[in-house]
C-alpha positions as CSV (number, residue, x, y, z in Angstrom):
1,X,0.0,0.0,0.0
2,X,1.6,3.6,-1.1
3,X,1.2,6.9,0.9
4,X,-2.3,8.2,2.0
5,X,-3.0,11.8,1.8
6,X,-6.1,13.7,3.7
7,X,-7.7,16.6,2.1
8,X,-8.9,18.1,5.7
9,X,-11.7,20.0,6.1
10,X,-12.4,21.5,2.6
11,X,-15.5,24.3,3.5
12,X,-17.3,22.1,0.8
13,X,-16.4,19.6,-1.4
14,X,-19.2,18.9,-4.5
15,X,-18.8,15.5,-5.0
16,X,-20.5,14.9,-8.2
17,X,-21.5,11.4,-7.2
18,X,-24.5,9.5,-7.9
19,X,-26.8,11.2,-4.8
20,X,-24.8,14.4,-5.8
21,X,-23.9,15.1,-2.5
22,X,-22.4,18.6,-1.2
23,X,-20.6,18.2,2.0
24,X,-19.7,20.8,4.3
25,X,-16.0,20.8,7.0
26,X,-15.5,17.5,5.3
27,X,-12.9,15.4,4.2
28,X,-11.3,13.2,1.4
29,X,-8.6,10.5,2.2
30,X,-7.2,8.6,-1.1
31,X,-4.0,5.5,-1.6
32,X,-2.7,4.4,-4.5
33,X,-4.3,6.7,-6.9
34,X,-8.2,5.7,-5.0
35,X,-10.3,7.7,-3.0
36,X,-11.0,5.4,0.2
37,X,-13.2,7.8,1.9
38,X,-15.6,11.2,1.9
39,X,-16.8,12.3,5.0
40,X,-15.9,14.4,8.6
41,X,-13.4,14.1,11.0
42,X,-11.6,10.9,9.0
43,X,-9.0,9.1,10.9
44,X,-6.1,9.1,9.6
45,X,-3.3,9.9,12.0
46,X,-0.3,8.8,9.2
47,X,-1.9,10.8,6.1
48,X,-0.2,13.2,4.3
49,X,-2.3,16.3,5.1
50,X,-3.6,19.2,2.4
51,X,-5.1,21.8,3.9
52,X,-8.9,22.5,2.7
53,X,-9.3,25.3,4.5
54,X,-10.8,28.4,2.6
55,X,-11.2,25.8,-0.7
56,X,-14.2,24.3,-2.4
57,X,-13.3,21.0,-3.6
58,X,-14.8,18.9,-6.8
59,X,-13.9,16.3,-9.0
60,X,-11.3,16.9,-11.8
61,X,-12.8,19.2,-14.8
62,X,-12.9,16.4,-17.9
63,X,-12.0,17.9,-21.6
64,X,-13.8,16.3,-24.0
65,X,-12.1,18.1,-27.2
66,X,-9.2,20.0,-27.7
67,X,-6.4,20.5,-30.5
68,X,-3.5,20.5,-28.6
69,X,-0.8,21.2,-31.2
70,X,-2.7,24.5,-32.5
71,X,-1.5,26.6,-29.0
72,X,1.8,27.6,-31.6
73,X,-1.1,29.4,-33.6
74,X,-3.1,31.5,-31.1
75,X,-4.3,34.7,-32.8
76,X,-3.4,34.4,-36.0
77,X,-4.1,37.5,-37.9
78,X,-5.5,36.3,-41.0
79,X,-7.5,33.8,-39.0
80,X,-8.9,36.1,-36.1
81,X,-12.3,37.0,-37.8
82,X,-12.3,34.3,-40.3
83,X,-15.4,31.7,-40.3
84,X,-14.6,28.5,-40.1
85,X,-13.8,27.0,-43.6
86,X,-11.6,30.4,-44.1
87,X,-10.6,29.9,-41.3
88,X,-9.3,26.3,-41.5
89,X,-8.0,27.7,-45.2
90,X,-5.5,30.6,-43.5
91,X,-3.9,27.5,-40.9
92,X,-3.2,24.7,-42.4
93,X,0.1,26.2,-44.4
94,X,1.5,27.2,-41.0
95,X,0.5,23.6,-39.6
96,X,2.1,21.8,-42.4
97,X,5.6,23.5,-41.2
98,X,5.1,21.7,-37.7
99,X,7.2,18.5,-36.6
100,X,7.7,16.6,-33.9
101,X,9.0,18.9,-31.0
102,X,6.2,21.3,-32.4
103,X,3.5,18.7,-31.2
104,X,5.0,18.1,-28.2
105,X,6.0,21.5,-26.8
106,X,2.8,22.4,-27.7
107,X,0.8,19.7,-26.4
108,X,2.5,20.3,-22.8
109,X,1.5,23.9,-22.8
110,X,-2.1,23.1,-23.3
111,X,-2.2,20.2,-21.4
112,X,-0.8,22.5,-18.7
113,X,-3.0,25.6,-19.0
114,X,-5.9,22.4,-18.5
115,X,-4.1,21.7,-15.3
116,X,-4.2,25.1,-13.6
117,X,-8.0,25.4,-14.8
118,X,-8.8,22.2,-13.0
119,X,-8.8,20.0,-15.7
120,X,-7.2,16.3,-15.0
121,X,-8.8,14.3,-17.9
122,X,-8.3,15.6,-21.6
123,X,-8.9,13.9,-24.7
124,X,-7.1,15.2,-28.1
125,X,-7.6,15.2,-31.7
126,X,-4.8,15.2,-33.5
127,X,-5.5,15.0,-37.4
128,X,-2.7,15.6,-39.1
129,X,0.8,14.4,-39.1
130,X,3.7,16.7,-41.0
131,X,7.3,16.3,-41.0
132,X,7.4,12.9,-39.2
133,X,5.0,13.9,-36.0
134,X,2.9,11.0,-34.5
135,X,0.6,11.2,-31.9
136,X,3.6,9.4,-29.5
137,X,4.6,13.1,-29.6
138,X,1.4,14.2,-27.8
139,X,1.0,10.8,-25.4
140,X,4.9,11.5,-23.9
141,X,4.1,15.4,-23.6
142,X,1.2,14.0,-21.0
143,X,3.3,11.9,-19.4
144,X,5.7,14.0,-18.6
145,X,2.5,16.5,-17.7
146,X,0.6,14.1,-15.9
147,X,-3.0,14.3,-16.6
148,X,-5.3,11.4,-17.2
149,X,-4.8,11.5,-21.4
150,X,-7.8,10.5,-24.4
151,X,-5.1,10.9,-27.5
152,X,-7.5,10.2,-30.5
153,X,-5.4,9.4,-33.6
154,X,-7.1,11.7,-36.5
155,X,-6.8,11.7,-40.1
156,X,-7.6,13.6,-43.1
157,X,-7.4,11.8,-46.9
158,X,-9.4,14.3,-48.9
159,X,-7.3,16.8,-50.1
160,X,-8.2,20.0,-52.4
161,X,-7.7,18.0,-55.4
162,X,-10.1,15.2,-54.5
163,X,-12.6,18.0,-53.7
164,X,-11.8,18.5,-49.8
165,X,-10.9,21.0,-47.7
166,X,-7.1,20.7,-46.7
167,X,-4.4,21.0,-49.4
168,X,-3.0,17.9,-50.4
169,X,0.1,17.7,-48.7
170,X,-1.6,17.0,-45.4
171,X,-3.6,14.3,-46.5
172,X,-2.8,10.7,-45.8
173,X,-3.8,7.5,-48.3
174,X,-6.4,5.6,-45.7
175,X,-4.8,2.1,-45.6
176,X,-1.8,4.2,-44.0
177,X,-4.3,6.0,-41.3
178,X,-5.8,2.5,-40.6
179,X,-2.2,0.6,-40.2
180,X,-1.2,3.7,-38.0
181,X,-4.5,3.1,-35.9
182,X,-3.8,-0.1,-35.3
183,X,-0.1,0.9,-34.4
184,X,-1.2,3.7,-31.6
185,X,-4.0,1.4,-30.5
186,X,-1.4,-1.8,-29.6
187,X,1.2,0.7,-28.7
188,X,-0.5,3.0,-25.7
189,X,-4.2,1.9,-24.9
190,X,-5.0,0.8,-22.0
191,X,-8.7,-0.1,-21.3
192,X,-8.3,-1.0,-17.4
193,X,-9.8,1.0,-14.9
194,X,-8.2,4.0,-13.7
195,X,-6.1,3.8,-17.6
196,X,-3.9,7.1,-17.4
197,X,-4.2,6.8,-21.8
198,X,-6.8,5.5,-23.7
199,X,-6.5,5.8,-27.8
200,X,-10.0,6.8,-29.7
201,X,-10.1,6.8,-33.4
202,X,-11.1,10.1,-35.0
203,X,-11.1,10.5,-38.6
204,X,-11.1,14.6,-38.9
205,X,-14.7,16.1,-40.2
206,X,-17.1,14.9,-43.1
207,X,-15.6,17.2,-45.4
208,X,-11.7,16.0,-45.1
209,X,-12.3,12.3,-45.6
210,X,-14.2,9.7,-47.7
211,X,-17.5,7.6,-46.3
212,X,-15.3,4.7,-46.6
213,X,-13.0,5.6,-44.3
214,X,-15.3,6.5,-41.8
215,X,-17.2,3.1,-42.2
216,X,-13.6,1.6,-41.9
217,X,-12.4,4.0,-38.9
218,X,-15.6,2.3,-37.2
219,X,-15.2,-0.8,-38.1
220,X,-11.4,-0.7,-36.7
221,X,-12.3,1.1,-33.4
222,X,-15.2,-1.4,-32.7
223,X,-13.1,-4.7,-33.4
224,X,-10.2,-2.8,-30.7
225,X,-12.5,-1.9,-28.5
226,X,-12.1,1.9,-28.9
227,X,-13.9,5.2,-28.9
228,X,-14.7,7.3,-31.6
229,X,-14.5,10.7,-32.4
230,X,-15.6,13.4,-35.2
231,X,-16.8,16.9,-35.8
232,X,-20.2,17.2,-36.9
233,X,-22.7,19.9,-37.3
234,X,-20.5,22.8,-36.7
235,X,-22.0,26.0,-38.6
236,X,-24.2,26.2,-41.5
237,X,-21.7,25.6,-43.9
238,X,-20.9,22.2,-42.8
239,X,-24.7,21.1,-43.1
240,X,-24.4,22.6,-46.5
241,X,-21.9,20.9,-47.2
242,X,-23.2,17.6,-46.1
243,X,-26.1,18.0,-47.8
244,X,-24.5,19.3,-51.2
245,X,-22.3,16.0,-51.3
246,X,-24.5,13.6,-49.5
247,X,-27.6,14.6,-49.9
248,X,-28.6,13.7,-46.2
249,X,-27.9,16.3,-42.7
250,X,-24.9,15.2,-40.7
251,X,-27.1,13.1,-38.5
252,X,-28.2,10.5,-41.0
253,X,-24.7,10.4,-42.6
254,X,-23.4,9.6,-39.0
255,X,-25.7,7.0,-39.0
256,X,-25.3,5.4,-42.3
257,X,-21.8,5.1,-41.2
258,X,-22.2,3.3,-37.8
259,X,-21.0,6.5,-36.2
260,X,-23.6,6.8,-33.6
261,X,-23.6,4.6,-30.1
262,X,-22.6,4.8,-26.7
263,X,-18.7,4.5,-28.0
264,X,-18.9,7.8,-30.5
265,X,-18.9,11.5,-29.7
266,X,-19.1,14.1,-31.6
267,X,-17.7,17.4,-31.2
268,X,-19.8,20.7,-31.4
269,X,-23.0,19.3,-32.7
270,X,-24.0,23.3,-32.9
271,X,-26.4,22.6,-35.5
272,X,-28.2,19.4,-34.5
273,X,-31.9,19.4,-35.1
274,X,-34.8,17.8,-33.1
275,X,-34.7,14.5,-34.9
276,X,-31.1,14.5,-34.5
277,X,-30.8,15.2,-30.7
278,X,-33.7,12.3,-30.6
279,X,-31.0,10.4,-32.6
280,X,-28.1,10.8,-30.2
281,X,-30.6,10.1,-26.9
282,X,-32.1,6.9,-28.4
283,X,-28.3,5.6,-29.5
284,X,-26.4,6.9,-26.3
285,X,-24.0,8.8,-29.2
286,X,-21.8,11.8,-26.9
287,X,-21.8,15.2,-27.9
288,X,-18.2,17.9,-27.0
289,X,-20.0,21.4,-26.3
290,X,-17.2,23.7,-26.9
291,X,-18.7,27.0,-26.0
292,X,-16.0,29.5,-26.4
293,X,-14.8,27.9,-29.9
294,X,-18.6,28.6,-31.6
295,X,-18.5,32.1,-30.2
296,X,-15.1,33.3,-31.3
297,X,-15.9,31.6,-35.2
298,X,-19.6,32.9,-35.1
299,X,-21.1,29.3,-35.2
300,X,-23.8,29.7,-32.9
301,X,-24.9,28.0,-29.6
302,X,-25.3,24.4,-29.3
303,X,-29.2,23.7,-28.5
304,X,-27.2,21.7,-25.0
305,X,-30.5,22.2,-23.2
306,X,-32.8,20.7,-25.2
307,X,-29.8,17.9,-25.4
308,X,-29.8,17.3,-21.8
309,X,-33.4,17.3,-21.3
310,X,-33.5,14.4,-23.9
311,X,-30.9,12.6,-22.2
312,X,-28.0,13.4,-24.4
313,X,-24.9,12.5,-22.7
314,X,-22.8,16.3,-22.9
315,X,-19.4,17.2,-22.1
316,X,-17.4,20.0,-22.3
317,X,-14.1,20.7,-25.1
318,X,-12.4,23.9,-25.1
319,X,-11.4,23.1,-29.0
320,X,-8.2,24.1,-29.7
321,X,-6.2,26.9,-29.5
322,X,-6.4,28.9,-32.4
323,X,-9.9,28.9,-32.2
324,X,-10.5,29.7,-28.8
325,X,-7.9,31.2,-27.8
326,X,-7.6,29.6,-24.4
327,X,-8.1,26.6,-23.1
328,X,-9.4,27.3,-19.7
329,X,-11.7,24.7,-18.6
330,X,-13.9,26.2,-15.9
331,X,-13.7,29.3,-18.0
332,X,-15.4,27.3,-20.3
333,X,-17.8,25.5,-17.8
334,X,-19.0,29.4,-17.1
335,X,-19.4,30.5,-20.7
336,X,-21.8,27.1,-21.1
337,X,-24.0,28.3,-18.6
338,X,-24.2,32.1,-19.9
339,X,-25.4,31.0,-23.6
340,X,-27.8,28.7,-22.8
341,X,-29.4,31.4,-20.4
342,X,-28.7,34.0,-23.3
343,X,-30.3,31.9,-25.7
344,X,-33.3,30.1,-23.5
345,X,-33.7,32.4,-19.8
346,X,-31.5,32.9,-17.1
347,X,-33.3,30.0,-15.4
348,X,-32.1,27.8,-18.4
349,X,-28.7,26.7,-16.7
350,X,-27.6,26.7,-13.0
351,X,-23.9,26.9,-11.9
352,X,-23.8,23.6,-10.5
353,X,-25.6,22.2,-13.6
354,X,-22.6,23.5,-15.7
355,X,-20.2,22.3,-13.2
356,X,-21.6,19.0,-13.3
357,X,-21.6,18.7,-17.8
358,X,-17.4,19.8,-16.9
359,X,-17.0,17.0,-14.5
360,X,-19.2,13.7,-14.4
361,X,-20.5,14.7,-17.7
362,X,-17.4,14.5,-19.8
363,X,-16.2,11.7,-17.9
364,X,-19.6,10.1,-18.9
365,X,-19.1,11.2,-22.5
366,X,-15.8,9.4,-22.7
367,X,-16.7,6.5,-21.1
368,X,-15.2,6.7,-17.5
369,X,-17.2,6.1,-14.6
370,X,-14.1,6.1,-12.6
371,X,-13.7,9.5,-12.7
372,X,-15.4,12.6,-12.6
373,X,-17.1,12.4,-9.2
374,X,-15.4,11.9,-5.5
375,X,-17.0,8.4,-4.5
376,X,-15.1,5.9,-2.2
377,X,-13.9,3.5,-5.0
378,X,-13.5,6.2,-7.9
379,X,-10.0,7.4,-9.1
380,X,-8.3,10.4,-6.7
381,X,-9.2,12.9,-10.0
382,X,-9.5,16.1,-7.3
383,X,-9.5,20.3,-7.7
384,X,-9.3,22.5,-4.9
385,X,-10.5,25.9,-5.8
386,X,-9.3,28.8,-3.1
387,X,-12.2,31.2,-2.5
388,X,-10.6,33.4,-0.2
389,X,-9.2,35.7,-3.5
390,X,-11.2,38.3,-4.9
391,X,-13.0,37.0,-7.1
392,X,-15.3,35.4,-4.7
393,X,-15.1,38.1,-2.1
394,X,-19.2,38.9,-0.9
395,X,-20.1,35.4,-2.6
396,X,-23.3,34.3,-0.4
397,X,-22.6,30.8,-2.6
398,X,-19.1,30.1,-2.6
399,X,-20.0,26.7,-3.9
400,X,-21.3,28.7,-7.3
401,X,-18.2,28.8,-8.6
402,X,-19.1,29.5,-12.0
403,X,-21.1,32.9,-10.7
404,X,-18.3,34.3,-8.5
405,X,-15.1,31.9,-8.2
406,X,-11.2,31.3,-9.4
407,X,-10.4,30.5,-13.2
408,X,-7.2,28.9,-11.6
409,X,-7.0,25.7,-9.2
410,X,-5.0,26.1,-5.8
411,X,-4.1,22.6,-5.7
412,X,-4.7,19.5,-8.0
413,X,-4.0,15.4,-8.0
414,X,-4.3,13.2,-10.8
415,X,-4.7,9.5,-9.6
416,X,-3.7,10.9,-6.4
417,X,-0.2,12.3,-7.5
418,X,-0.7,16.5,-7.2
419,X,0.2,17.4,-10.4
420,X,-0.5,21.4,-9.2
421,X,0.8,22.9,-5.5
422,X,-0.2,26.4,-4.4
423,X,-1.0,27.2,-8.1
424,X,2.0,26.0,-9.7
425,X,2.6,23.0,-11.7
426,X,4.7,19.9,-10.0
427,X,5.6,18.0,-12.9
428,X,7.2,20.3,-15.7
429,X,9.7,23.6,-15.3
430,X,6.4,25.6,-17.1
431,X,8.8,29.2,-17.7
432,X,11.4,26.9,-19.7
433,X,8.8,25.0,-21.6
434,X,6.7,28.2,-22.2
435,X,10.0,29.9,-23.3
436,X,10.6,27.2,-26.0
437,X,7.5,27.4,-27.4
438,X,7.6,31.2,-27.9
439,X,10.8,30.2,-29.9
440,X,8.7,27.4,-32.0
441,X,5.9,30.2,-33.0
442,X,8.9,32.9,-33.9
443,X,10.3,30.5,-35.6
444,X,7.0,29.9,-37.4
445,X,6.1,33.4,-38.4
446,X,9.6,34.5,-40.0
């Protein structure tokens, strides 16, 4: 048995679990990466002992769809007010200059600008593969990180000259992706409980690969026993385009394809319509809400109420980088909340409710129960958010922490190991690797 560690007397702790408990001068004790128990006054006279004091405490935040490599391209000029085909159009000459150390120096930034935001679980979707980078680039940046990791390998085999989107030198021939797939899947996923990576499959979008690869991508991911992962229904162009060159909305092509289950989800999913959500409910498909994303590229707000009240399972993504152009997860969790009560009435969304789609929802979405709620059994996935700062100074609801609370975590522990102490990062020197990837993006815009 390894070391225990106490978190003592947290003023709250929102546990997220299944009676969705909120406990009050209250305790967490966790071993060997397990929280053992949640009450008051736990014995433990050998724990090591965190401090709650002053700190609301929930599960980690769960990212269910990011771009990790694309925080080298934050604010782009010619892509800052650019919709998102154009977009798309203005990056993907910058992106084919990447390589390896690209991907990984900028897969630990983001991964650490998730941690300080609370986030312990992240999935990625990594779609394209120049000069040599893999997605073992991205899976040894999180190691090294050390959140709980959902690499998804990507793929795009449509180029402009086949009638796609990307040019043609970031496309890949499909029996490649699939032998690659294979490769990551035998190579890094783990499907055991409390798995620090599991691999998803995750050809790109509709419009950057064939039908037959996505009918093969599934086919693949189902005889590995893997997840699967798209965008779909982003803005109006992409359900003109599915309709232009399938003749069917991006619901019923998802479906043709096998895409839709309790194993797939789909990112954005702005544009779903009523028979669609009714689609997603009935199948148990996952839908990545990725508030800030839709807003900065103008394409709209995701109908998430009318998802949840059909039983959708919702998570949240912070997209990546160049789209958002942050990747701060309760940030994210807050801007949820405000354009659902923008777009259906302030009583649309409650802070807790939010909080919960950013914790045991995503963890939901990507198939972990083990996380995303503190339950005696469940992985030690934990934030501790300090509410003596000013941003919740006068809070009557400390516990609302998306109303009046911090955007960074005080403390943080992923599978019990704190990965954050006092608001700094444990596991990495962040000013050196933040240093080197200022170098990368200089490099990239002479």
């Amino acid at each position: 048995m390894g070391q225990k560690t106490i978190i003592r007397k947290a003023d709250s702790i929102l546990t997220m679990d299944d009676q969705r408990r909120e406990l009050v001068q209250a305790d967490i004790l966790f071993e060997d990466g397990v929280v053992i128990a949640v009450g008051e006054d736990l014995d433990a006279p050998l724990a090591n002992e965190v401090s709650g004091v002053g700190c609301i405490v929930t599960p980690g935040l769960v990212n269910t769809h990011h771009h990790l490599y694309q925080t080298l391209t934050r604010a782009v000029p010619g892509g800052q007010d650019a919709l998102l085909f154009g977009w798309l159009q203005t990056l993907y000459p910058i992106w084919s200059r990447f390589g390896p150390e690209e991907m990984f120096v900028s897969a630990q930034i983001g991964l650490a600008e998730l941690a300080l935001s609370g986030c312990t679980l992240t999935s990625d979707h990594l779609y394209l593969f120049p000069n040599g980078s893999r997605l073992d680039d991205t899976i040894a940046a999180a190691s090294e990180t050390g959140l709980r990791f959902h690499p998804t390998r990507g793929a795009m085999s449509i180029g402009e000259s086949g009638g796609g989107l990307p040019p043609d030198d970031l496309v890949e021939k499909e029996a490649a992706i699939l032998d690659d797939c294979i490769r990551v899947i035998d190579a890094h996923h783990d499907a055991s409980e409390g798995a620090m990576v599991r691999v998803g499959v995750a050809p790109c979008s509709p419009f950057s690969v064939s039908r037959e690869l996505m009918r093969d991508a599934a086919l693949l991911a189902r005889d590995k026993g893997v997840m699967l992962h798209t965008h779909l229904a982003e803005n109006d162009e992409d359900i003109a385009y599915s309709e232009a060159k399938f003749g069917c909305r991006p619901g019923q092509y998802a479906e043709d394809l096998g895409w839709t289950g309790d194993d797939v989800w789909h990112a954005h999913c702005v544009k779903l319509d009523v028979q669609e959500i009714d689609l997603f409910a009935r199948t148990g498909t996952g839908v990545a809400h990725c508030p800030c994303s839709n807003c900065r590229l103008g394409s709209g707000v995701a109908p998430v109420r009318a998802m949840r009240d059909q039983g959708v399972k919702v998570g949240l993504g912070v997209d990546g980088s160049a789209s958002n152009d942050q990747g701060n997860l309760v940030l994210e969790a807050r801007q949820a909340m405000l354009l659902q009560r923008v777009s259906r009435g302030a009583d649309a969304m409650s802070s807790r409710e939010a909080l919960e789609i950013a914790t045991r929802g995503g963890a939901d979405v990507l198939g972990r129960s083990d996380v995303g709620r503190i339950a005696v059994g469940k992985r030690a996935d934990i934030a501790m958010w300090d509410t003596r700062g000013i941003e919740s100074a006068g809070s009557w609801d400390p516990a609302a922490l998306l109303l009046a609370g911090p955007s960074k975590v005080r403390n943080l522990f992923v599978e019990g190991r704190q990965v954050v102490a006092d608001g700094t990062m444990t596991t990495i020197d962040l000013p050196k690797v933040i240093a080197r990837q200022n170098a990368l993006a200089r490099m990239l815009v002479s």
